[in-house]
C-alpha positions in Angstrom: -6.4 4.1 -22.4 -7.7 0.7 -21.5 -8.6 -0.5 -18.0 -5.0 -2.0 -17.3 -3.4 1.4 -18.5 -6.0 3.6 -15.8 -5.5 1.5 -12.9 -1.7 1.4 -13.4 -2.0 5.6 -13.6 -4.4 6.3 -11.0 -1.4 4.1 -8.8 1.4 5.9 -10.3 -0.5 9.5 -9.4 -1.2 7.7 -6.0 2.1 6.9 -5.2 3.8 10.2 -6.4 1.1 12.6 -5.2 -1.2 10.8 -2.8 1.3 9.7 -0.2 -0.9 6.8 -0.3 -4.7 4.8 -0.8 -7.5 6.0 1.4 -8.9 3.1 3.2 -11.0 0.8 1.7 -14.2 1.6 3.9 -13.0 5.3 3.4 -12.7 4.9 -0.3 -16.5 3.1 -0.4 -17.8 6.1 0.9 -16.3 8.6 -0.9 -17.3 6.6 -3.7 -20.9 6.4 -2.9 -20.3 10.4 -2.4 -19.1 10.4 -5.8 -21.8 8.8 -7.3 -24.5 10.9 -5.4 -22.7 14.1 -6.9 -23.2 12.1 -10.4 -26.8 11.3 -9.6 -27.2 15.4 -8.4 -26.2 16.4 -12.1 -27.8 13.7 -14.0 -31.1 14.6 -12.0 -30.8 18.4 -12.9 -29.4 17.9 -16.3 -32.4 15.1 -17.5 -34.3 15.3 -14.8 -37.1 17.8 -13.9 -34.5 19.8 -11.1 -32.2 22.9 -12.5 -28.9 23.7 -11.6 -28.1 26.2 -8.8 -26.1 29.2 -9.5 -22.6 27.9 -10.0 -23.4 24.4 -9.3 -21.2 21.5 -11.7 -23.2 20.8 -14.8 -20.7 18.3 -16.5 -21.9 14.7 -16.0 -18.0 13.7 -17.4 -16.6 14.9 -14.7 -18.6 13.5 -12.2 -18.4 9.9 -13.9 -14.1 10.6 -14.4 -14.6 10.9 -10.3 -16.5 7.6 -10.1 -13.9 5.8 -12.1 -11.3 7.1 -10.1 -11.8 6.0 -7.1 -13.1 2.3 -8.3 -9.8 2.2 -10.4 -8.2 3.3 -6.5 -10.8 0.9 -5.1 -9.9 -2.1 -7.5 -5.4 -1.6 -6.9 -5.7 -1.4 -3.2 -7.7 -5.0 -2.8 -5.7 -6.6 -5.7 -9.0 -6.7 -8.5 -7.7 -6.4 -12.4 -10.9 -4.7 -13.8 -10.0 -5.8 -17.3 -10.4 -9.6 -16.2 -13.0 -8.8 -14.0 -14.9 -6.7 -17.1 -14.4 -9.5 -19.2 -16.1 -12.1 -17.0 -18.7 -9.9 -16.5 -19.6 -9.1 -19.6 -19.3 -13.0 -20.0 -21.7 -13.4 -17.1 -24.4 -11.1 -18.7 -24.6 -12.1 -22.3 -24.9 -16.1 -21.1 -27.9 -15.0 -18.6 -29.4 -12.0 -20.7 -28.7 -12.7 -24.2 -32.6 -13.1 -25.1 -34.1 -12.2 -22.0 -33.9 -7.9 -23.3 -35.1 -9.1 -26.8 -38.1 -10.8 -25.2 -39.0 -8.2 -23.0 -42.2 -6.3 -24.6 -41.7 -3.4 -22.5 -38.3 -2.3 -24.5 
């Protein structure tokens, strides 16, 4: 599925089950909500904390949850991530292409 295909489902699911887009302040926070679930797993999965008794352990999950709501985040205030991934990616190969090579700590 590319980025075009995802935003176009996540707005078909929206429109047929969601009744409609959160906000866009609401939608920031429950993506910042999202990621801190991400960040609990990550921590206790690689990190030096362990799970709780029933607690999530599926970092795929939690990262499907932050993509959903930027895909939501991206229809609802008009951004195509596939041109904005593009210039991006642009952005960081003219202004990092030998700066990561150079870098004696990697």
């Amino acid at each position: 599925m590319t980025l075009d295909e995802a935003q176009k489902t996540v707005d078909n699911w929206i429109k047929e089950y969601g009744v409609r887009y959160f906000s866009e302040l609401t939608n920031m926070a429950v993506l910042t909500e999202e990621v801190g679930e991400l960040a609990r797993v990550m921590s206790r999965k690689y990190g030096d904390q362990s799970f709780k008794e029933g607690e999530n352990q599926d970092p795929a999950d939690e990262m499907a949850d932050v993509l959903w709501v930027l895909l939501c985040m991206a229809n609802q205030t008009g951004v195509n991530l596939t041109e904005a991934f593009k210039k991006n990616i642009e952005k960081k190969t003219s202004r990092d292409k030998e700066r990561h090579k150079n870098n004696p700590k990697l």
